[in-house]
C-alpha positions as CSV (number, residue, x, y, z in Angstrom):
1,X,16.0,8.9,2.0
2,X,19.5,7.7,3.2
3,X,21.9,5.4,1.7
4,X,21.8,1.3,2.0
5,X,19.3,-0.6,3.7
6,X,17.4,-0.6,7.3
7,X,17.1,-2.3,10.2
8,X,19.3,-3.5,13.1
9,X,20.6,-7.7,13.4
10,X,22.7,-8.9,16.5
11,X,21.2,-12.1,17.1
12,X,19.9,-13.2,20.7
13,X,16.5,-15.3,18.9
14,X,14.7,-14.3,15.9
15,X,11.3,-12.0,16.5
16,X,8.8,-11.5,13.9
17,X,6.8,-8.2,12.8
18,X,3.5,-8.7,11.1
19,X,3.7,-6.1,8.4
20,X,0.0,-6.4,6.1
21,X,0.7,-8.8,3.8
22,X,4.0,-9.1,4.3
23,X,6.3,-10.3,7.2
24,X,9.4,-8.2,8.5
25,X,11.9,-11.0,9.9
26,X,14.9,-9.7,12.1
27,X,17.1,-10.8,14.9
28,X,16.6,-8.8,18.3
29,X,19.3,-6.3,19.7
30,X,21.5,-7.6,22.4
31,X,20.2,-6.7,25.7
32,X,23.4,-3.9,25.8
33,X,21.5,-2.0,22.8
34,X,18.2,-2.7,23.4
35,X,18.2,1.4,24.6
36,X,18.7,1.8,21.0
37,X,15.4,0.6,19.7
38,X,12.4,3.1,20.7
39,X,8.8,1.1,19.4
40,X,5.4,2.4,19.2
41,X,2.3,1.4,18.0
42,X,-0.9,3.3,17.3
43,X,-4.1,3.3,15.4
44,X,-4.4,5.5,12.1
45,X,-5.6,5.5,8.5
46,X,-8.0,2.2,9.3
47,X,-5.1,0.3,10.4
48,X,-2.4,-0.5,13.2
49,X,1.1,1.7,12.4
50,X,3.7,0.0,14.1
51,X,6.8,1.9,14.2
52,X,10.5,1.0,15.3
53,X,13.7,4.0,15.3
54,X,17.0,3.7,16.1
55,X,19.1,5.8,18.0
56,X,16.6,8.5,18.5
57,X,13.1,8.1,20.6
58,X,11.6,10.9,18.8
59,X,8.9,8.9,17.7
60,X,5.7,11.4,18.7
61,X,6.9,13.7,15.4
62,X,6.3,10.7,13.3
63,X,3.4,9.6,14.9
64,X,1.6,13.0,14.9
65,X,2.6,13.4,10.8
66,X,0.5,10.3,10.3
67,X,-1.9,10.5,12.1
68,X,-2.7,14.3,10.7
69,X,-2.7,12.7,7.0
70,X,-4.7,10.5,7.8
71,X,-7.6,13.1,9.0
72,X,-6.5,15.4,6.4
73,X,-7.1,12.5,3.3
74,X,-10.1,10.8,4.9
75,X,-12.9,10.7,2.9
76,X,-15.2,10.5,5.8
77,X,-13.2,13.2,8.2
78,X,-16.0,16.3,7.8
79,X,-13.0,19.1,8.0
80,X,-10.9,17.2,5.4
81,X,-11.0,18.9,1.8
82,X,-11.6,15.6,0.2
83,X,-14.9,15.5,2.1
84,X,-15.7,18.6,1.1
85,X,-15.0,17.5,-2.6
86,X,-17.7,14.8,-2.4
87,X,-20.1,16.5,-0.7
88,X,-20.0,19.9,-2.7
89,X,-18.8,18.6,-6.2
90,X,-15.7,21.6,-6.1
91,X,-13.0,22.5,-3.0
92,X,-9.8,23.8,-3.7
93,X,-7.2,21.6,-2.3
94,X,-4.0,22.5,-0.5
95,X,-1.0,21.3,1.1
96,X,-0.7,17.2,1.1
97,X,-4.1,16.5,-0.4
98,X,-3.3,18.7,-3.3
99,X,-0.2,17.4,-3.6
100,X,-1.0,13.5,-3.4
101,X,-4.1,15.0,-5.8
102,X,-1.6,16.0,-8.4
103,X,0.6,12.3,-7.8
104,X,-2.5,10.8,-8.5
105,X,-2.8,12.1,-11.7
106,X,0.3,11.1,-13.0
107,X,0.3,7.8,-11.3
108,X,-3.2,7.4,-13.4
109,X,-1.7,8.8,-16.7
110,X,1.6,6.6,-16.6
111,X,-0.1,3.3,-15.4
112,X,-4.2,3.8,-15.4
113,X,-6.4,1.1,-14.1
114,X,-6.6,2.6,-10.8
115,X,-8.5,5.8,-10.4
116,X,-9.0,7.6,-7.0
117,X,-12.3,9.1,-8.6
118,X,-14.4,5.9,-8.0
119,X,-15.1,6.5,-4.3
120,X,-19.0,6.2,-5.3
121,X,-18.5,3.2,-6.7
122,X,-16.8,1.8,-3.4
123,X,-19.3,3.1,-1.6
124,X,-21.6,1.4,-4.0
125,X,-20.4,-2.0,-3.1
126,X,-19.4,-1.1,0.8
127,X,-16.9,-4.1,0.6
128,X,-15.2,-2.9,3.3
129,X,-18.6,-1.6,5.0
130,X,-20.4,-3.3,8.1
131,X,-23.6,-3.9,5.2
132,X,-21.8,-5.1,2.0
133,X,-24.1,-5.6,-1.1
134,X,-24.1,-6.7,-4.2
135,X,-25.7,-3.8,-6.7
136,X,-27.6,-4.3,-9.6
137,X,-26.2,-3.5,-12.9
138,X,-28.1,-0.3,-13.7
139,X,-26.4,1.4,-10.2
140,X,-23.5,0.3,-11.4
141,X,-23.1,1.5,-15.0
142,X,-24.8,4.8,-13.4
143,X,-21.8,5.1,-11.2
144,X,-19.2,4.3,-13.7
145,X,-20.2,7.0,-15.9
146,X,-18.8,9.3,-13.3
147,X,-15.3,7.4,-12.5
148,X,-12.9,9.2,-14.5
149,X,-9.8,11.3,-13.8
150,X,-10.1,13.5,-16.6
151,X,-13.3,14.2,-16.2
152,X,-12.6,16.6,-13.4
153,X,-11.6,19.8,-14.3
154,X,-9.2,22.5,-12.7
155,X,-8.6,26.3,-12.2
156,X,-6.1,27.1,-9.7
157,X,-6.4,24.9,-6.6
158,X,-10.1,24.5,-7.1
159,X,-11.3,21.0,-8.6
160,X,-14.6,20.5,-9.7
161,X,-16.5,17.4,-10.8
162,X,-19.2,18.1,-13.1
163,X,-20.5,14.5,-13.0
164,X,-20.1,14.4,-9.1
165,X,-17.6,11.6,-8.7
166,X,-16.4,11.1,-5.4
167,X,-12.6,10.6,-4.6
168,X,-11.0,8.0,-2.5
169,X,-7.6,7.9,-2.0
170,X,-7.1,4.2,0.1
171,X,-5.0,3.0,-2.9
172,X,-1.9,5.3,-2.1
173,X,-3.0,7.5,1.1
174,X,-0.7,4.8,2.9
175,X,2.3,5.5,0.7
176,X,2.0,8.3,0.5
177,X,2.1,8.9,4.4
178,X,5.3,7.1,4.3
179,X,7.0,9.0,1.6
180,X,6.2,12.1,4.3
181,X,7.3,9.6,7.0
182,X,11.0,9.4,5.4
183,X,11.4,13.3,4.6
184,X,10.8,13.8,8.3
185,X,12.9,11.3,9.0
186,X,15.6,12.9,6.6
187,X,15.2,15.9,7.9
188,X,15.5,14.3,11.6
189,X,19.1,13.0,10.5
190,X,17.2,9.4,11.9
191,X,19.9,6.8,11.1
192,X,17.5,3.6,11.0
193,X,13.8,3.3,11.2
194,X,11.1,0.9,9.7
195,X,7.5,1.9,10.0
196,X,4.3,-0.4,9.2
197,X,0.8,0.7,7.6
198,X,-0.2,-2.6,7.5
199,X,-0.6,-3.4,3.6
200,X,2.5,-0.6,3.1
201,X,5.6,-0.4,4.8
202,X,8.8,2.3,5.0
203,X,12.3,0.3,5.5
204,X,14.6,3.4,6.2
205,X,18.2,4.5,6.6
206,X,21.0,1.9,7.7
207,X,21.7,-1.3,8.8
208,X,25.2,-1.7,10.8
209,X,26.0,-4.8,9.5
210,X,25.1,-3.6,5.9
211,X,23.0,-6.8,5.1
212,X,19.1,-6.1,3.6
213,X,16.3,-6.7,5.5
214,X,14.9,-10.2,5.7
215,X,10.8,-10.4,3.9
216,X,8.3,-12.8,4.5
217,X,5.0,-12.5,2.1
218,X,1.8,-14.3,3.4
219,X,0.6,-17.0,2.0
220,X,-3.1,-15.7,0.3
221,X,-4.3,-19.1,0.7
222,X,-3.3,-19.3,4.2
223,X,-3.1,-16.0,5.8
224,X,-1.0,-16.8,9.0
225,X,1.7,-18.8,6.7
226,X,4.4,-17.3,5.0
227,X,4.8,-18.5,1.2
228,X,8.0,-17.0,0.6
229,X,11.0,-15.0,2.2
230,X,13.6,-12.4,0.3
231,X,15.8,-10.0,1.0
232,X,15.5,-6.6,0.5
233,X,16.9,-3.4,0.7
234,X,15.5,0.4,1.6
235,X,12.7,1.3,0.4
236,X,8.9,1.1,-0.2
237,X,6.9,-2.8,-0.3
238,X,3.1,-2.9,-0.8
239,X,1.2,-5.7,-1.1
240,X,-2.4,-6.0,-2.5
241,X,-4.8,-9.0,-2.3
242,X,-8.1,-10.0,-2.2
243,X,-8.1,-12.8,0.7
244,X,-8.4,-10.2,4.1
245,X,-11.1,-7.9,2.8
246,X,-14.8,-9.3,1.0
247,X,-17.7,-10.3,1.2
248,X,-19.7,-14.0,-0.1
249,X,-22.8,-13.6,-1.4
250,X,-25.0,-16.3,-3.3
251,X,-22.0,-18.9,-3.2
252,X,-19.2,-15.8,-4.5
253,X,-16.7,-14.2,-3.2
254,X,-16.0,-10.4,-3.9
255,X,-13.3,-8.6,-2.9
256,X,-12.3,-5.3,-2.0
257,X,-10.6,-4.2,-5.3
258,X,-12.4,-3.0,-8.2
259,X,-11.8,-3.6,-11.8
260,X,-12.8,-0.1,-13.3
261,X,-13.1,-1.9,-16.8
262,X,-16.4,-3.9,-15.4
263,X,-17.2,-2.0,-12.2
264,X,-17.0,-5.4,-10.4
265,X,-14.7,-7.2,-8.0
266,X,-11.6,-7.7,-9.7
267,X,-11.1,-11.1,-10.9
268,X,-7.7,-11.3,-12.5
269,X,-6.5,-14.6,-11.9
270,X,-4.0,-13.1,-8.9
271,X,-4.0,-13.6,-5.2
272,X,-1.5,-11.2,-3.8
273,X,1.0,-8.6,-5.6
274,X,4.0,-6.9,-3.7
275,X,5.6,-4.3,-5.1
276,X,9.2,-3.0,-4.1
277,X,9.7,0.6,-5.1
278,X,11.3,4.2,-4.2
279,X,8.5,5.6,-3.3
280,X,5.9,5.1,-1.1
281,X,2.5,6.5,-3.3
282,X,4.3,4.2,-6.4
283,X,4.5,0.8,-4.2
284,X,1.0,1.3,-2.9
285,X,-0.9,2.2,-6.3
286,X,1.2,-0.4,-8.4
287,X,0.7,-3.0,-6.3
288,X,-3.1,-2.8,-6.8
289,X,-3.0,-2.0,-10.5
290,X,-0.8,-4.8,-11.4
291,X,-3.1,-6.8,-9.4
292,X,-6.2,-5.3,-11.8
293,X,-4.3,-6.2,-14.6
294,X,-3.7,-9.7,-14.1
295,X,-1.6,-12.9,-15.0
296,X,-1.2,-12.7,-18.2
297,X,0.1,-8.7,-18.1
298,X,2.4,-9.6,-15.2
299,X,5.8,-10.0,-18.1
300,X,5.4,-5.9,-18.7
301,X,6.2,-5.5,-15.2
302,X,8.4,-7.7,-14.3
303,X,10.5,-6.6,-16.7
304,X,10.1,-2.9,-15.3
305,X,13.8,-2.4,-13.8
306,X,12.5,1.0,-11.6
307,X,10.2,-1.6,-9.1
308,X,10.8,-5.0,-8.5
309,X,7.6,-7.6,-8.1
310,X,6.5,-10.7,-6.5
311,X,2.8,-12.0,-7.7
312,X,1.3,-15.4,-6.7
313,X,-1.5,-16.4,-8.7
314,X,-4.6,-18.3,-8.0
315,X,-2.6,-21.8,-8.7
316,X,-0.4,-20.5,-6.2
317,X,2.3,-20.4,-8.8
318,X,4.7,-17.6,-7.7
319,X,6.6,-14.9,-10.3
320,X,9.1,-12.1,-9.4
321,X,11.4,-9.7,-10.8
322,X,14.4,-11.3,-12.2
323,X,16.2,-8.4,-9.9
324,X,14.9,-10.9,-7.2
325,X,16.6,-14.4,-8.3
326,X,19.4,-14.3,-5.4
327,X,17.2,-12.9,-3.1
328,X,14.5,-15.0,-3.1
329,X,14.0,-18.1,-1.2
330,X,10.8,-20.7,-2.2
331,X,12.0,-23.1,0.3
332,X,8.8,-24.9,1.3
333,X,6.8,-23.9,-1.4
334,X,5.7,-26.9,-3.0
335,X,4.2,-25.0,-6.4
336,X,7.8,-23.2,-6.6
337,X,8.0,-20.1,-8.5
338,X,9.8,-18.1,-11.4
């Protein structure tokens, strides 16, 4: 990716993009360099992509990179190798999903707690189905027992699961798209571009008046709110939270993100984790984990100088990277932060 931070700021009114669980705040173009900006928006990988370049309208590329990843790692898409996986027990995997396969794996090995081999279990639950449930224990532990990345095995490109786990690659098939997203865009020599996955976003190449960006993260307790606003330079933010996807059943809640350790809905004390990092598959899968982890593991992070964090707990009490002292602003947040 390019030097500095991206995003354009002459202001003529402020506008506001909705970006997952985060806000992207900015100042429109003067009407003179409004021909700058080229905008599109389209649906892929189960969510809108909003998409902004400047200086260059070559937006279709882009569009059709994501678009083609997110056929080619959908678990439900009958000619991707990843259905093939789950539906055969073995595939050999090539090109991106063999190489987000492999980024997986050492995502899993450095961090753990979230493992793209528990697709049965999600499917087990269908949170984010039309006919959620909740399963007894016995389906469950029987579905647990296959969760595990080392319990596939390799030779070559072929992977095989000899207990018939089934992979799912939602928590980093978004960040990863947008690590692709920037190469292209490297390779493009695009000067300024931010695109939007929803619960991932790309902030790429310069801003003239080399200020960051401007950050808004939702409020989990009130979803059209903001609870927050910091600055922030290029890069990848994910946020994770349990307050736009469950189910209620018998007077409980469950949300869409699993705690492997139980095979449950996560319960970790946390309502929403973002995550600032260099790359795109890291911000999306970190997020989540340091979500699984909870409250009381938040310090480890936090004190991780490669990514910087922002977590609000179920208090609403709010905690961030020291990194992020002069760049955060709690103004209006009554339960403040630290």
């Amino acid at each position: 990716m390019k030097h500095t931070t991206a995003f354009v700021g002459i202001c003529f009114g402020i506008a506001l993009l909705i970006v997952g669980g985060v806000f992207l705040l900015f100042h429109k173009k003067a009407a003179g360099e409004s021909k700058d900006a080229y905008k599109t928006d389209f649906f892929a990988m189960d969510t809108l992509c909003e998409m902004t370049l400047y200086g260059s309208d070559d937006t279709q590329d882009c569009r059709m990179l994501i678009e083609r990843l997110g056929k080619e790692l959908d678990r439900y898409d009958e000619q991707s190798e990843v259905y093939k996986f789950n539906t055969s027990g073995s595939t050999a995997f090539t090109g991106n999903t063999a190489l987000l396969f492999d980024k997986c794996g050492e995502l899993y090995h450095k961090y753990g707690l979230v493992d793209v081999t528990c697709g049965g279990l999600i499917s087990l639950w269908g949170i984010t189905s039309d006919s959620p449930s909740v399963p007894s224990d016995e389906a469950i532990k029987a579905e647990l027992e296959k969760v595990g990345f080392d319990k596939l095995s390799q030779s070559g490109s072929t992977v095989y699961s000899p207990l018939g786990a089934k992979l799912d690659f939602g928590a980093v098939a978004k960040g990863y798209a947008l690590d692709k997203a920037a190469e292209l865009l490297d390779e493009k020599g695009i000067g300024c571009a931010v695109i939007s996955l929803g619960s991932s976003t790309l902030l790429y190449g310069e801003k003239p008046d080399g200020e960051d960006f401007k950050m808004g993260v939702k409020d989990p307790f009130s979803p059209d709110e903001l609870i927050l606003t910091f600055e922030c330079g290029e890069g990848f933010v994910s946020t994770s939270g349990g307050y736009e996807r469950f189910f209620e059943a018998g007077g409980e809640r469950y949300i869409h993100i699993l705690d492997l350790s139980t095979g449950r809905p996560c319960n970790s004390g946390l309502a929403s984790v973002t995550v600032i990092a260099k790359s795109g598959a890291e911000s999306d899968y970190l997020s989540t984990a340091i979500f699984i982890d909870g409250k009381d593991k938040l310090d480890k992070y936090l004190a991780d100088d490669s990514i910087q964090v922002i977590a609000i707990d179920e208090d609403k009490n709010i905690y961030y990277s020291p990194s992020l002292s002069d760049k955060i602003d709690l103004s209006g947040n009554e339960s403040g932060g630290r």
